[in-house]
VEXFI-93364 format. One record per residue (C-alpha): residue number from 0; x, y, z. Coordinates in Angstrom, 2 decimals. Example, Ala and Ser with C-alpha at 12.3 -4.5 7.8 and 13.67 -1.06 7.14 Angstrom:
2
num = 0	x = 12.30	y = -4.50	z = 7.80
num = 1	x = 13.67	y = -1.06	z = 7.14
This chain:
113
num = 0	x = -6.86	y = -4.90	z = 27.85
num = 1	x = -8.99	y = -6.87	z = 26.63
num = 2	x = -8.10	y = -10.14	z = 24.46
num = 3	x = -10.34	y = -9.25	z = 21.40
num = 4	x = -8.34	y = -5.09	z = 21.24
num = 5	x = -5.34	y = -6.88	z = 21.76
num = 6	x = -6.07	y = -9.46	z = 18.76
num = 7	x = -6.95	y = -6.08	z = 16.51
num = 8	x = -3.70	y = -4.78	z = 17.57
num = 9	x = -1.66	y = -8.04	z = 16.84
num = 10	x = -3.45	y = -7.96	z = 12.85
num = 11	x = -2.30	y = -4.30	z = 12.53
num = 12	x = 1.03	y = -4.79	z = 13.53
num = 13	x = 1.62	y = -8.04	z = 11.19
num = 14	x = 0.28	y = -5.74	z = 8.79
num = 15	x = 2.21	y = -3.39	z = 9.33
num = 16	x = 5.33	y = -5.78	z = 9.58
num = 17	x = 8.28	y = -5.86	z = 6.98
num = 18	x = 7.60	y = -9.50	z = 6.52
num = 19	x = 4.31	y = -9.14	z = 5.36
num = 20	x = 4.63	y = -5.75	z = 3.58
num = 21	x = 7.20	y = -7.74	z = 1.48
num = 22	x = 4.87	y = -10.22	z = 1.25
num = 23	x = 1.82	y = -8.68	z = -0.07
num = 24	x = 3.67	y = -6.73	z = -2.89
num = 25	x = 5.19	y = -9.92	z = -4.29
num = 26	x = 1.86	y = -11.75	z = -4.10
num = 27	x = 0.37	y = -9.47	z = -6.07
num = 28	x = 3.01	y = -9.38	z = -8.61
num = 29	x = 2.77	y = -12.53	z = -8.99
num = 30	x = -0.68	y = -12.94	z = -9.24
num = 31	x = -0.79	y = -10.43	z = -11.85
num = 32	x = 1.05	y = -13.06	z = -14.34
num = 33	x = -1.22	y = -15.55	z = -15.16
num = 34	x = 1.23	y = -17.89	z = -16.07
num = 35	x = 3.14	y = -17.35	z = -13.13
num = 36	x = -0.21	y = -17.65	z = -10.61
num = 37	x = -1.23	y = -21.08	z = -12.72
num = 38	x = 2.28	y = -22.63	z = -11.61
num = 39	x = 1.94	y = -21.43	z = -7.99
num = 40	x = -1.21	y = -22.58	z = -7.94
num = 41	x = -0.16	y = -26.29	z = -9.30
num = 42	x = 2.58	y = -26.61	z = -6.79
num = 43	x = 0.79	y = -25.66	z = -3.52
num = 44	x = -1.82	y = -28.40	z = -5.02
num = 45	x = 0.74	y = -30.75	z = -5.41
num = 46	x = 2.42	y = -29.96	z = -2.53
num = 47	x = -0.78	y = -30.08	z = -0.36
num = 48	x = -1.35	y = -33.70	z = -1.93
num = 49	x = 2.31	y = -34.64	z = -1.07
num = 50	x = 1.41	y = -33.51	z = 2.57
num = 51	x = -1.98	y = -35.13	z = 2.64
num = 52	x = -0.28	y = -38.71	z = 1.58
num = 53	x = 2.53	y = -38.56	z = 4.15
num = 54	x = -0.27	y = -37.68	z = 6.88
num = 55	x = -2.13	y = -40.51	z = 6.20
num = 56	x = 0.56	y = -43.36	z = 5.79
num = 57	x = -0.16	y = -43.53	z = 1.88
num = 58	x = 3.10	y = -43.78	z = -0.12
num = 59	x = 4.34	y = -40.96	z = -2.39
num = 60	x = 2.81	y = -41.32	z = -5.88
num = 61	x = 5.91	y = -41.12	z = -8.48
num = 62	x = 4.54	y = -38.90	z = -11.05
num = 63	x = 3.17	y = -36.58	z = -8.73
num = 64	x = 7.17	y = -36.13	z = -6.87
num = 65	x = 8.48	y = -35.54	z = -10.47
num = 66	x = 5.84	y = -32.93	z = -10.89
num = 67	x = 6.17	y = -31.18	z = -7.85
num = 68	x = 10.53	y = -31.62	z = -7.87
num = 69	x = 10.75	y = -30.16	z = -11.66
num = 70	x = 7.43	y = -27.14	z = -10.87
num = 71	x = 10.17	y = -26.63	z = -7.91
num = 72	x = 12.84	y = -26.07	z = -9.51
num = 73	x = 11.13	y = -23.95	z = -12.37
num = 74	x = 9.57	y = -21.48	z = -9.67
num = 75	x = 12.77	y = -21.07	z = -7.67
num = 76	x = 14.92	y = -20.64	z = -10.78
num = 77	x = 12.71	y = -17.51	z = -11.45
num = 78	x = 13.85	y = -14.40	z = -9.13
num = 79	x = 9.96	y = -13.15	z = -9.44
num = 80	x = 8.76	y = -16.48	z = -7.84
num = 81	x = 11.74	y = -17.50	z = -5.60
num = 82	x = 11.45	y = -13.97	z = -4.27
num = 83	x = 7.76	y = -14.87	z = -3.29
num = 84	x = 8.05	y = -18.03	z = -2.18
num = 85	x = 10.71	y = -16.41	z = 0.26
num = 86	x = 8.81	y = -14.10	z = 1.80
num = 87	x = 5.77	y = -15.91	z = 1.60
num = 88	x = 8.19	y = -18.47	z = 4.15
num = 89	x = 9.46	y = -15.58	z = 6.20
num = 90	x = 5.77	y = -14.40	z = 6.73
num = 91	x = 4.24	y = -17.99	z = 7.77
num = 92	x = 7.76	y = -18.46	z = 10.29
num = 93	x = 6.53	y = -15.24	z = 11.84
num = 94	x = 2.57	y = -16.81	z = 12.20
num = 95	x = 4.39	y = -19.79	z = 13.77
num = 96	x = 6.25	y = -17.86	z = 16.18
num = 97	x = 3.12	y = -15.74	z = 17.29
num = 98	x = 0.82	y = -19.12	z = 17.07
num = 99	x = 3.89	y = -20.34	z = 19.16
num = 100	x = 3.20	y = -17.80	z = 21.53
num = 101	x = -0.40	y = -17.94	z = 21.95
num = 102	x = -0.68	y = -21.47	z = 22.23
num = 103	x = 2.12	y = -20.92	z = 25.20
num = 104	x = 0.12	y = -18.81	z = 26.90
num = 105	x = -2.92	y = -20.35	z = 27.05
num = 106	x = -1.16	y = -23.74	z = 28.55
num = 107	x = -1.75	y = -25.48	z = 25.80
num = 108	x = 1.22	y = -25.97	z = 23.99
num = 109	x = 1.16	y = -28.54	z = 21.48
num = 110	x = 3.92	y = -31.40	z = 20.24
num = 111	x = 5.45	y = -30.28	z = 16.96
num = 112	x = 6.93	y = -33.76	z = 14.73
């Protein structure tokens, strides 16, 4: 078989998988809400920041923390958000396990932290 069918096959069945069928409904519920989109937009900023700082050595900036701790809180207080945040978790452990996989395979497995 070749690797590029077998790549086509892999996309179909993640597809096609409960994790991301559960995935892509909520997403779009939630992006319907604009309110609800502008928050999850804010975090993953924030959060992406938070990431970027620890990657680099730089210390955690205060007012950013309280942002992201109290957006945190407000999106996983809401079932429409928590829900989506949930699956959107169970969907990327999935990618890690078939990235896992892959990377496996092709010898080069590499150190997680």
């Amino acid at each position: 078989m070749q690797v590029t069918e077998a790549a086509r096959q892999l996309a179909q069945a993640i597809q096609e998988s409960p994790e991301y069928r559960e995935y892509a409904q909520l997403k779009k519920a939630t992006e319907e809400d604009a309110g609800i989109k502008a928050l999850l937009n804010e975090y993953r900023r924030l959060q992406t920041a938070m990431q970027m700082r620890v990657m680099t050595g730089q210390g955690m900036d205060g007012e950013e923390t309280k942002r992201f701790q109290s957006l945190n809180m407000l999106l996983f207080a809401d079932s429409r958000t928590s829900g989506f945040l949930m699956a959107e978790l169970k969907l990327q452990r999935m990618m890690a396990e078939v990235f896992g996989t892959l990377t496996r395979a092709a010898g080069m497995e590499l150190p997680t932290p």
